[in-house]
VOFI-131545 format. One line per 10 residues: number of its first residue (from 0); their letters; for each residue x, y, z of C-alpha. Coordinates in steps of 0.2 Angstrom, whole numbers, always signed. Example, Ala and Ser with C-alpha at 12.3 -4.5 7.8 and 13.67 -1.06 7.14 Angstrom:
0 = as = +62/-22/+39  +68/-5/+36
//
This chain:
0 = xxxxxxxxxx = +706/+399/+912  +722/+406/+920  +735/+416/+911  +749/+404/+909  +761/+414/+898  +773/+428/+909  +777/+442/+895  +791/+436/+882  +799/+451/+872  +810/+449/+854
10 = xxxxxxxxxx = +818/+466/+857  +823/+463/+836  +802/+467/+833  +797/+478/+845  +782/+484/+836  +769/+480/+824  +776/+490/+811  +793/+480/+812  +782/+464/+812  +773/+468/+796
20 = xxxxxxxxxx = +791/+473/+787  +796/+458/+791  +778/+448/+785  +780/+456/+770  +797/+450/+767  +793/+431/+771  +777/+428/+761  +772/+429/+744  +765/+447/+737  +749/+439/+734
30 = xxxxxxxxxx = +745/+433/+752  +754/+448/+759  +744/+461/+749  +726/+449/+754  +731/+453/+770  +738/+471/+768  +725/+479/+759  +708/+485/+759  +694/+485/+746  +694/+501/+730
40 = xxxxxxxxxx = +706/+514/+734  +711/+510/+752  +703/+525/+759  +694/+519/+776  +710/+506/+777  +723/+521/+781  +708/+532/+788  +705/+519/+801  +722/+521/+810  +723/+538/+806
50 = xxxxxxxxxx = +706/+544/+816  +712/+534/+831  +727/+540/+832  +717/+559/+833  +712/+553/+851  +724/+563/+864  +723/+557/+880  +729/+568/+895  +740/+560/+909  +741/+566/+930
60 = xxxxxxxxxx = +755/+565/+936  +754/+569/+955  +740/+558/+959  +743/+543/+970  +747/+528/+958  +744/+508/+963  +751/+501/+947  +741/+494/+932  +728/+480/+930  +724/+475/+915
70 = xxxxxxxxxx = +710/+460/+917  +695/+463/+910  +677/+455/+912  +666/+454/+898  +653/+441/+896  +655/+432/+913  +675/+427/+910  +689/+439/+916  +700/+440/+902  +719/+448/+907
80 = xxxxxxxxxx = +720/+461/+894  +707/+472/+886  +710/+463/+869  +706/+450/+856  +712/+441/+841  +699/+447/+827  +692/+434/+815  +702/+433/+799  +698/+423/+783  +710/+412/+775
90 = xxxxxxxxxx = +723/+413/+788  +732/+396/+783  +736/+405/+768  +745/+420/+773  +755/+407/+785  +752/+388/+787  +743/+381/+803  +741/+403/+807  +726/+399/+814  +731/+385/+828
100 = xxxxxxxxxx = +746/+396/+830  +734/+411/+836  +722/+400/+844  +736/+391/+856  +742/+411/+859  +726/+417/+867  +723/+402/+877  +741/+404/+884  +738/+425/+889  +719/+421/+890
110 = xxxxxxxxxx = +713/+433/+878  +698/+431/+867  +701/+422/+848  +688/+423/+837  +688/+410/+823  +680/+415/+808  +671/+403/+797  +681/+405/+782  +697/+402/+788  +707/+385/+789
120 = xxxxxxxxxx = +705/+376/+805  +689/+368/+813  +678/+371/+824  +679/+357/+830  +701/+359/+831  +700/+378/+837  +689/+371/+853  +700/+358/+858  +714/+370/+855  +709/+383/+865
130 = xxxxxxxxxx = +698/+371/+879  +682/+377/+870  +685/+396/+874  +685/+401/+858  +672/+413/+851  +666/+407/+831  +661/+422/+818  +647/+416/+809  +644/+419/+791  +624/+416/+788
140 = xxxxxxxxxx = +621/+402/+775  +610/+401/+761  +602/+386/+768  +593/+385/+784  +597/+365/+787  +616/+373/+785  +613/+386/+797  +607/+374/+807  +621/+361/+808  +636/+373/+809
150 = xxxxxxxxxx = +626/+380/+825  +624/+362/+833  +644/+361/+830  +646/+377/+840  +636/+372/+853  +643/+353/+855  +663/+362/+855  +658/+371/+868  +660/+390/+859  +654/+403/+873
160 = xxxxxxxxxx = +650/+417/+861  +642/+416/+842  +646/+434/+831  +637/+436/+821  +645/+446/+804  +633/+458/+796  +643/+468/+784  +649/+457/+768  +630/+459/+759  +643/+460/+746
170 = xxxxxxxxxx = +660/+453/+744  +671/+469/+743  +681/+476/+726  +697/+471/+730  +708/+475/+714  +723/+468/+722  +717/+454/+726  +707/+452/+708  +724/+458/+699  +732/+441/+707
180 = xxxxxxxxxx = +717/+428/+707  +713/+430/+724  +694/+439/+721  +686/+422/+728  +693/+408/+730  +713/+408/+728  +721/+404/+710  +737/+398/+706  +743/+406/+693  +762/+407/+686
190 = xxxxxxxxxx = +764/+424/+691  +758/+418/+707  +770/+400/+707  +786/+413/+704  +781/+422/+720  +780/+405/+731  +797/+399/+725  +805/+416/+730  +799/+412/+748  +805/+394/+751
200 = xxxxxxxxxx = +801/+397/+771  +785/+399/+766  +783/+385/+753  +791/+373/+764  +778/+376/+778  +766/+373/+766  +770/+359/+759  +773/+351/+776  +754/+357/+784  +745/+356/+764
210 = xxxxxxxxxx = +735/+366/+757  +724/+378/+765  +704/+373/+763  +689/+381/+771  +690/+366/+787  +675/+369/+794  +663/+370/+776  +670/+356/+772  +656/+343/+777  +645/+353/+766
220 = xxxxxxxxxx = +656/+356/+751  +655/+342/+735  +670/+334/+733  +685/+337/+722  +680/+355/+719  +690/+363/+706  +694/+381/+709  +678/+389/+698  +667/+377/+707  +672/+381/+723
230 = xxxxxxxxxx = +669/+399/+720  +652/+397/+714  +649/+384/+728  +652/+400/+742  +642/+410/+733  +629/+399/+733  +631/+394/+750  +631/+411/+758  +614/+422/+758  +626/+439/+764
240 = xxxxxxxxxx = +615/+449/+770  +608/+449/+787  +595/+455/+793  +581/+455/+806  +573/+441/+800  +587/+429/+799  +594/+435/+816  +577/+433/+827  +578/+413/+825  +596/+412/+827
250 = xxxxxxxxxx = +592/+421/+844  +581/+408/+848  +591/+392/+843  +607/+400/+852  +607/+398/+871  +625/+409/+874  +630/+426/+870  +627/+433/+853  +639/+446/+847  +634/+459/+830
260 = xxxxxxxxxx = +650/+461/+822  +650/+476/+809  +641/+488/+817  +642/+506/+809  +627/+516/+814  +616/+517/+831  +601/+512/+819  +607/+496/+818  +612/+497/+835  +596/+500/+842
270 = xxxxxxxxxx = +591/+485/+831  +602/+473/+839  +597/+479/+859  +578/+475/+850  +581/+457/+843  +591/+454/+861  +608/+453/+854  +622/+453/+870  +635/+463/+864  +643/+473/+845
280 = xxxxxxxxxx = +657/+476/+838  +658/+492/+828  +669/+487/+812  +670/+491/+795  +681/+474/+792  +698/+482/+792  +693/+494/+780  +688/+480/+766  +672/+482/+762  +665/+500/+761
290 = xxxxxxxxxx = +680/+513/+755  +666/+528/+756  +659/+524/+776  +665/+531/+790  +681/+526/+799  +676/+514/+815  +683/+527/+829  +668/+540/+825  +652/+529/+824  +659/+521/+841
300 = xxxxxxxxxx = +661/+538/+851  +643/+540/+847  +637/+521/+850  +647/+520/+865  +639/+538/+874  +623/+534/+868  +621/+515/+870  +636/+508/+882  +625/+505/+896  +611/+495/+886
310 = xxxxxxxxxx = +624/+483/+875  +643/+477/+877  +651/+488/+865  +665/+483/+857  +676/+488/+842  +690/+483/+831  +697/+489/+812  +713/+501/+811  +721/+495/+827  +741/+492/+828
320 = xxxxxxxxxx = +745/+494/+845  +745/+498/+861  +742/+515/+861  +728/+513/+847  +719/+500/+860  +720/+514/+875  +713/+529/+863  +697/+515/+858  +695/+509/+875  +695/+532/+880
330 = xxxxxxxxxx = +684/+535/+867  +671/+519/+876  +674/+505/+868  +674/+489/+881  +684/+478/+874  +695/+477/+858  +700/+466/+843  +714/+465/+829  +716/+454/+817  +731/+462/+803
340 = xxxxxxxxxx = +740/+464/+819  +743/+446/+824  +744/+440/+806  +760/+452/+803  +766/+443/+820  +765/+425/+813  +769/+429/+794  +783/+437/+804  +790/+424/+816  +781/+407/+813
350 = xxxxxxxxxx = +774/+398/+828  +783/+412/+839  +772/+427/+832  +756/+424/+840  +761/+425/+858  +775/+439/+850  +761/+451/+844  +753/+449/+865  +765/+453/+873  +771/+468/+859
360 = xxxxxxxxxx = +754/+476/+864  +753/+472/+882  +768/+481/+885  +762/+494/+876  +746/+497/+882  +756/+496/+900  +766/+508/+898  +751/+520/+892  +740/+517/+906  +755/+522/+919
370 = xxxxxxxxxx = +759/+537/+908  +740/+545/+911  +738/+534/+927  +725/+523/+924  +727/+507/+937  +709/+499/+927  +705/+500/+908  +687/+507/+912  +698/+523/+920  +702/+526/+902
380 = xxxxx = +687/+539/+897  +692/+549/+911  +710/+553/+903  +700/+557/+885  +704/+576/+880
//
């Protein structure tokens, strides 16, 4: 897959923080703030960003310079930046058709996109979409004939990469999210029907695309579901909690990469590189699951050192731009991912936002790389202070 896509600039958003003002301003405060927030106090949301942005790189100046390259290999496929578009529930409902918006953008810059299986496209759609590229998060069900099924569909569309997502044993406390009916599934209340009509761009597009549903469950999910059945129907279908047991047939029905997304500790770590998993992602889901853990940037500084050259390490929570993803990739991370990013851009700017946000980041992490003089990503641990 080539990159098709020369970099386009809207110099009004030239950054993620202006993309996410302007999110906020277009979509109702209930999807805005499922998007936004984290889980309890947002502690590990804010602490995220914050420890990243402790990394201080040092630049050379004199040295002779060639100009920066950006492409980056990473299981057998050279992508052209050393990003990804995260997995992200529910993206249909922050902004209609969000996730073929996204999906359409990383085929375009060919970058990774990582569809998760609680959003609100298909498998099936997200593989024609991005030419069967697209990597699929996997949430473990309950039932093994389930399991079963939802891995054939990966394979038959052509998915290169299966992630595995290891840390929702439990659903997060989320109190905004619980304050607007939003804990699991959406409700509609009036509080929440006020906040729609006060973003008619919004409303418009959902109404012309319909309501979000979870596309890819749907061949598993009874029919005409009301919203209290359709919450105890996910719990029901989801067991949570992976483990060792339920990763070790997976690796013997899956015949590509396997990805352990959520990593948070090198015990787990070593764990995976035993059950023969290809790569991780240290995470801590942006922050929206455990407000008391670690933020990602430390357990990655040790995984990386200790495990980089056993298992592809990767990371992702509490990045926002280009300079976050040049302080990851210093501290040994191989290959990044974002997901609140990209949904600010297309809250922000529609069908525009996707390819937006790319080209927002790319520039950024440019112009870093020819600030320290780096000409490859993996000369970016050497400009670590």
């Amino acid at each position: 897959m080539k990159n098709t896509e020369e970099i386009k600039f809207n110099y009004k958003y030239p950054s993620i923080d202006d993309l996410r003002i302007k999110a906020k301003a277009r979509i109702p405060k209930f999807a805005f703030e499922y998007l936004d927030g984290g889980c309890n106090e947002d502690v590990n949301l804010h602490k995220n960003t914050s420890d990243i942005r402790r990394v201080e790189l040092k630049p050379q100046y004199l040295k002779q310079y060639g100009g920066v390259n950006m492409q980056t290999e990473l299981f057998g496929h050279i992508y052209s930046a050393p990003f990804g578009i995260a997995p992200v529930g529910l993206q249909g409902l922050m902004w209609p058709n969000a996730t073929e918006i996204l999906a359409k953008a990383a085929l375009s810059y060919n970058i990774p996109f990582i569809l998760s299986t609680v959003t609100t496209s298909s498998i099936e759609r997200i593989s024609e979409l991005t030419e069967g590229n697209a990597w699929f998060q996997f949430y473990h069900p309950a039932d093994n004939s389930v399991r079963d099924d939802i891995l054939k569909r990966a394979e038959a569309a052509h998915c290169p990469v299966l992630v595995l997502l290891c840390d929702v044993p439990t659903f997060g406390f989320r109190p905004k999210d619980i304050r607007n009916g939003l804990a699991m599934p959406p409700k509609m209340t009036i509080k929440n029907i006020i906040q729609i009509l006060k973003k008619p761009k919004w409303a418009f597009e959902t109404l012309q695309y319909g309501q979000p549903n979870f596309e890819t469950l749907k061949p598993y999910m009874p029919k005409k579901l009301n919203l209290k059945e359709l919450g105890n129907f996910m719990d029901q279908t989801f067991s949570k909690r992976m483990s060792e047991d339920k990763i070790a047939p997976i690796r013997d029905i899956w015949k590509g990469k396997i990805v352990l997304k959520g990593v948070a500790t090198e015990e787990d770590t070593e764990k995976a590189i035993q059950l023969g998993i290809d790569g991780i992602i240290v995470s801590n889901h942006g922050g929206r699951q455990l407000d008391a853990g670690e933020s990602t940037i430390k357990p990655l500084t040790r995984i990386a050192k200790k495990y980089g050259d056993h298992i592809n390490v990767m990371m992702d929570s509490g990045i926002r731009s280009g300079p976050d993803i040049a302080r990851t990739l210093a501290s040994g991370a191989e290959f990044t991912f974002l997901g609140r990013s990209f949904m600010y851009g297309v809250a922000a700017l529609g069908r525009e936002g996707g390819k937006h946000t790319i080209s927002i980041l790319k520039a950024q992490l440019q112009q870093i790389m020819e600030q320290v003089g780096c000409e490859k990503v993996k000369d970016l641990p050497m400009r670590m202070i």
